[in-house]
C-alpha positions, -999 to +999 in steps of 0.1 A: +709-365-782+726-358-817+716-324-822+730-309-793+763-329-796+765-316-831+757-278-819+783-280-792+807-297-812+803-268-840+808-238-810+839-259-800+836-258-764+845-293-750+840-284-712+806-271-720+804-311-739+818-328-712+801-313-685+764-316-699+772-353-713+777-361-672+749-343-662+729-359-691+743-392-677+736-390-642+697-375-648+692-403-670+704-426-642+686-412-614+653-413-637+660-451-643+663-456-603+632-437-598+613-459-627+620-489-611 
């Protein structure tokens, strides 16, 4: 989790940030559903 925030924060690209935190957020949700 901190390593690629820390890459992407060093290129600078927030979009890039933004839109893989979501994603990041949503598989992590979905995976939760599934567990349970």
């Amino acid at each position: 989790m901190v390593l690629p925030s820390a890459i992407l924060l060093l290129k600078g690209d927030d979009r890039t940030f933004a839109v893989r935190s979501i994603a990041l957020v949503g598989v992590i949700g979905h995976l939760r559903c599934l567990e349970r």
